[in-house]
Structure formats: C-alpha cells, structure tokens
N, C-alpha and C positions, 0 to 999 in steps of 0.2 A: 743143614738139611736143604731140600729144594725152596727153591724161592719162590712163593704164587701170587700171583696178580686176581685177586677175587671182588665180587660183589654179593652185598650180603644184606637182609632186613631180618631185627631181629624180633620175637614177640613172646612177651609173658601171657598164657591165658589165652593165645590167639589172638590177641590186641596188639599193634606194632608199638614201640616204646620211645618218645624222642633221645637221640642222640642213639639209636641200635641200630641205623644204619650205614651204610657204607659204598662207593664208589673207589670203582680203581684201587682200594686199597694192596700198596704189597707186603709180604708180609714172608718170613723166612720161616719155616717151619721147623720147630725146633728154639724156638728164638726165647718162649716165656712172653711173648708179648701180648696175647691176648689171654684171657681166664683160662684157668685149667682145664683142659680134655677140651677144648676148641682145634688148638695145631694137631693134636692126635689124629683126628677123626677125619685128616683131612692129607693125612699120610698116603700115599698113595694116585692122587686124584691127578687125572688128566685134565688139560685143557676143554673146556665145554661141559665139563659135568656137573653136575645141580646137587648139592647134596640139602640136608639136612642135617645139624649138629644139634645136641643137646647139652647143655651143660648148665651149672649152678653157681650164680652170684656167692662169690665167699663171703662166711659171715661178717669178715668185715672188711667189706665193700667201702669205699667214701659214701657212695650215694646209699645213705641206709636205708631206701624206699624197696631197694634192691637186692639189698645183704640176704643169701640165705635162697631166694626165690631162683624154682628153674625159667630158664629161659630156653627158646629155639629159634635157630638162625638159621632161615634159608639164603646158602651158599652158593652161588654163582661160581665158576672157577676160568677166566679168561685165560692164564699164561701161565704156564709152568716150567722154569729154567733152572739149572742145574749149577750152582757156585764155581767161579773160576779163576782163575789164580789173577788176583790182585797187585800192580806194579807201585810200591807208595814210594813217590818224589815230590817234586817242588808241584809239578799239576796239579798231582793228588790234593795235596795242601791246598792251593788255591780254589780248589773247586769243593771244596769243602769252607771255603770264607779265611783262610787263614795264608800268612803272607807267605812260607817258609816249608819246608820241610824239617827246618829246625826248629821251629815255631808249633809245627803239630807234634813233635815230639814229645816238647814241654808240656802240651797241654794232654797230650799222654799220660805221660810222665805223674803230672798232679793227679789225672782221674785215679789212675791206679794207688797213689800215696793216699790218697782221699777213701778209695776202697777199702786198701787196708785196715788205714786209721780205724775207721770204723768197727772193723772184724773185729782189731784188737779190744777198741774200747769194749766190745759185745764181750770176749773172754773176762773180761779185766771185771765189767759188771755180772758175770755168771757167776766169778768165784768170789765175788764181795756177797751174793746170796745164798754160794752155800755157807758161808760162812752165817749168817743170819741165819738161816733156816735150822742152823748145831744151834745158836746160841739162843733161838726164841721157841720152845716147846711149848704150845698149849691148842686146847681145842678150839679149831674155828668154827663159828656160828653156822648153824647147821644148814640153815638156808640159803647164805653165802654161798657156802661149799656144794648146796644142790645145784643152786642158779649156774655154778660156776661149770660146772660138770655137763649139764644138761646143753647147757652151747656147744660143748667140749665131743659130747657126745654126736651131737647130732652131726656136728661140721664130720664127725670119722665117719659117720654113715653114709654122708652124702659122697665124701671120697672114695668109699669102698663102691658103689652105685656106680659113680660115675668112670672108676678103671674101670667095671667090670668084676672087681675082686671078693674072695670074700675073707672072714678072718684065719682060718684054712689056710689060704692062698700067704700069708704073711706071717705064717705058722705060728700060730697062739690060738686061741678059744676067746668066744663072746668070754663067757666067766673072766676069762686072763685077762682079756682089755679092759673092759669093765674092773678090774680090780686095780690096774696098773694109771688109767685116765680117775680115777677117786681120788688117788693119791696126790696125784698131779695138779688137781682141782683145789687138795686140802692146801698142798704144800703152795699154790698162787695165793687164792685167800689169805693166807696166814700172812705171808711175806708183805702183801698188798696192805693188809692192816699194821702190821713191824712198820712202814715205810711210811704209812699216813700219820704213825705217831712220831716218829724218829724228826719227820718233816713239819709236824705242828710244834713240837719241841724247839726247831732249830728257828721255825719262823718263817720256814721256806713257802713262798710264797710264788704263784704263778701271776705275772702285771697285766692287765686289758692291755698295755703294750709288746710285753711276750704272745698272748693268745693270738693277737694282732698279727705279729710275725708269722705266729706258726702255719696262722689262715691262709697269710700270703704264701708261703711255702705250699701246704698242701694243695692251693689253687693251682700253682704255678705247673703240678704236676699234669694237669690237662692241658687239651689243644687251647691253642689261644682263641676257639670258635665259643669254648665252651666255658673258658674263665669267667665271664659274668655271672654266667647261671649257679655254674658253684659255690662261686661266693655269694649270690644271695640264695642259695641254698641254710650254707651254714648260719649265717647273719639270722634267717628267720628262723630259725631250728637251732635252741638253746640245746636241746639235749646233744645235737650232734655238734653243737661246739664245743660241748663239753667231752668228747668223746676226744678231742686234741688236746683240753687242758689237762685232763689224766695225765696221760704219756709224759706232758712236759712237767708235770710235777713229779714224777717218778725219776728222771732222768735229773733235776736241780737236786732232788734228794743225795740217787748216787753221785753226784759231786760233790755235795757235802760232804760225804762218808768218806770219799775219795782225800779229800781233803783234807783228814783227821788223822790219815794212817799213814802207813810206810808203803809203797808200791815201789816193787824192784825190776826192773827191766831185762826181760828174757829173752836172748836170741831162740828164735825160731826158725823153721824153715816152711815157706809156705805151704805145704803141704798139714804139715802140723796146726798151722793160723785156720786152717780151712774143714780139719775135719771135723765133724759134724758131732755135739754133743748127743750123752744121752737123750734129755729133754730141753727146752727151751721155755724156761717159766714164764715171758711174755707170750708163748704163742697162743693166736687168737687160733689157725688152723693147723687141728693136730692131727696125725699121719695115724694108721692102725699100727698098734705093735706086734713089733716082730720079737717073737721068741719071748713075752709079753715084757717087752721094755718097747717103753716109748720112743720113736722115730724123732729126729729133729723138725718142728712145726714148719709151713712153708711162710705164713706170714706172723708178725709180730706187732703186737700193740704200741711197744713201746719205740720200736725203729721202720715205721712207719713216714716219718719227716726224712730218714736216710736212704729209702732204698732208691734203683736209679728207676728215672722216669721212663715212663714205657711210652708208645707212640699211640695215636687215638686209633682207637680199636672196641669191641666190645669190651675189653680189658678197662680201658680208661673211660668211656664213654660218660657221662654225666649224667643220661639218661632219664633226666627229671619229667 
C-alpha cells in the first residue's frame, strides 16, 4: 500500500496517554504495524489532511492498563508516496548495516527458516491438541468456561464495531456465534486444565530464570525509548508477569508431550503450512464466524514471544 509520513496524539477518555504519540512517523499502509482498523482508516488520505482514527486496544495488549480500551488518535498526514520498484545489491546491504549482498541473503534466508519453523511447530502443537481434546472428555468448570467466553465474546464484538460489520455481514447469526465461540471457550478450558495436570505430573516447571528470559524478550519487542518503562511495568505487576509465565508453561508442556511420541515429517508446500485452521485454541482475539465456524484468531497467547516485532507506533507504544 501507499506509504504515509504522519503525526499523531493519541487519547483514551480525551486525556492524551504517554507513549500515544508520534512525530514523523512512516508507516506503509497495509503493513499490520499499528493495532487494527488504525491503517484502514487512513486508506485513501492526502497529504495535509487531519483525520481522526478510532480504534481498540486488543485484549491482549502488553500494556494491560490498555488491553480492551477505545482509544482516538488525531492524525496529521505530512507525505504520501506510492511504492517503487526496489534495486537489492551490495548498496542495498550496506545501507541496511550489513557487509554483502550475500550476507543479506543469508540473513533472509534465516528470517524466513525462522518463520517457518514457527508455523510448523504451531501445526505440530494444534494437532498434539486435537488429539487431547478426543482423548480427555469431561466437563469444564462452569465459571472457567464463562470467564473464558466472556473475553472471547466481547474481543468479536469489538471486531465487528470496529470493521464496521455485523454477524449478517460474515454470514452466521448472534445465535450461531454465540453457539460456535461456547464451544471454543469449553474446548480452551478443558485443554488448559489437561495441560496444567499433564505439566504438574511431569514436574514441568517455569525458572525465575525462564520468566527472566521471556521478560527480556517481550521487552525487546519495543522501541528502545520505551524498554525501561516496560520492564519496570512488568517487574511491579505480578499479574502481568504472570500473563508471560502461562504461555511458557504451556509451550515446556507441549515439549514434553512432544518428546514422548513419534512425530513424522511431512513435505508440505507452503501454501498448505500457511492455510489457516479452523480455530486457533490459543487465540486471545477471536474473528466472528463465518458460516458459524470460527475464523482463525489474529493474536495468540501462547506465540506471543514468536511473532515479528512491529515498529513503535500506537501498535507497540507502552503507553503507561
């Protein structure tokens, strides 16, 4: 998409928020780098035009002060330029910090094997849980399963609001989704509770030097203006560090499990690695359904430490 050159302040409530705003920033539209229906709204826009964007913190935001709440960003729009065909040589590389044009290659080369890896491991641990989800039938606690739902819920409402859409539009009925997001909710809880016992069994254990890590990773994913703040974000906010030991105890489990079995090695074609499951039983935000089967979620609890970094933007912003 076109490429904008904007300035922006953002405000919950009509209060300005630190780290909501922004100079010079550019930004590709179309790119994913700022929260959702931010680049949308801004499709179209000339140079010199002031808009107003609306959109909503996902539920799960880093900064949980944030998670969930609408925000408005008055947008400035300085430049707008249109993408042009790109020459990559030995320059290129260098002006990028890197000695070669065979030197960016490689490190190409890794991002995308790195990519992958990832994608696959994500198949590899979807079908270690349908396999759980056949072999552990019972009821989950009622209130688990509401709590679970009621996040579930609300995150589709806020997506349907902020396209614009409604469940109509994604051809299903409230009734449908509402019947389809219960199931979803039961079948997380259930799984979530299989995996805390499978993990208390084997001993699996998350270390104040794992959690350590993981902090430093999720910091790492802000501007470097804004890594203090975050880290002593989570440091004083026990719950939201706990919100990073989950995940890494879910993930030592499926290695465990991993560990125990046979896993056989399928050529794929990427296309196949990429297409989108029915459901996504990590996802924190879930899509409305279509035709009342649920949409693959945009974000995920559990691959949260994997996804790539985005550039500081309301997207990343820390905003404490």
């Amino acid at each position: 998409g076109d490429r904008v050159t904007i300035d922006y302040v953002g405000k919950i409530d009509g209060e300005a928020f630190n780290g909501g705003a922004g100079t010079d920033q550019p930004l590709v539209l179309g790119s994913k780098e700022f929260i959702p229906g931010f680049e949308d709204q801004l499709v179209g826009a000339k140079a010199g035009d002031e808009k107003q964007v609306t959109v909503t913190f996902p539920e799960n935001y880093q900064a949980a002060h944030l998670a969930g709440k609408e925000a408005t960003f008055d947008v400035t729009v300085k430049e707008v330029s249109q993408p042009g065909a790109l020459e990559i040589n030995d320059e290129t590389a260098k002006n990028l910090g890197l000695e070669s044009l065979e030197r960016l290659r490689d490190v190409v080369r890794g991002q995308i094997e790195n990519q992958f890896g990832a994608m696959t491991r994500q198949k590899v641990k979807r079908q270690l849980l349908d396999q759980l989800d056949a072999a552990y039938s019972f009821e989950a606690p009622s209130k688990l399963v509401d709590a679970e739902f009621n996040n579930i819920w609300a995150q589709v409402n806020r997506d349907l609001e902020a396209a614009g859409r409604t469940f109509a539009d994604e051809e299903t009925t409230e009734e449908e989704a509402r019947a389809e997001y219960l199931r979803l909710a039961e079948r997380r809880v259930r799984l979530g509770l299989v995996l805390a016992e499978i993990g208390e069994k084997a001993g699996v254990t998350v270390s104040d030097e794992e959690l350590q890590r993981g902090l430093f990773e999720q910091v790492r994913r802000y501007p470097g203006n804004q890594q203090q703040e975050v880290f002593e974000f989570y440091r004083n906010n026990p719950e939201a560090l706990n919100t990073l030991r989950a995940p890494m105890f879910e993930e030592k489990v499926v290695d465990h499990l991993l560990g125990q079995i046979s896993v056989t090695d399928v050529k794929v074609s990427k296309e196949e690695l990429m297409a989108d499951d029915e459901e996504d039983e990590t996802a924190v935000k879930a899509k409305p359904a279509k035709k009342a089967a649920a949409k693959k979620a945009d974000a995920k609890k559990a691959d949260d430490a994997e996804e790539p970094k985005k550039k500081a933007a309301p997207k990343k912003k820390a905003a404490e």
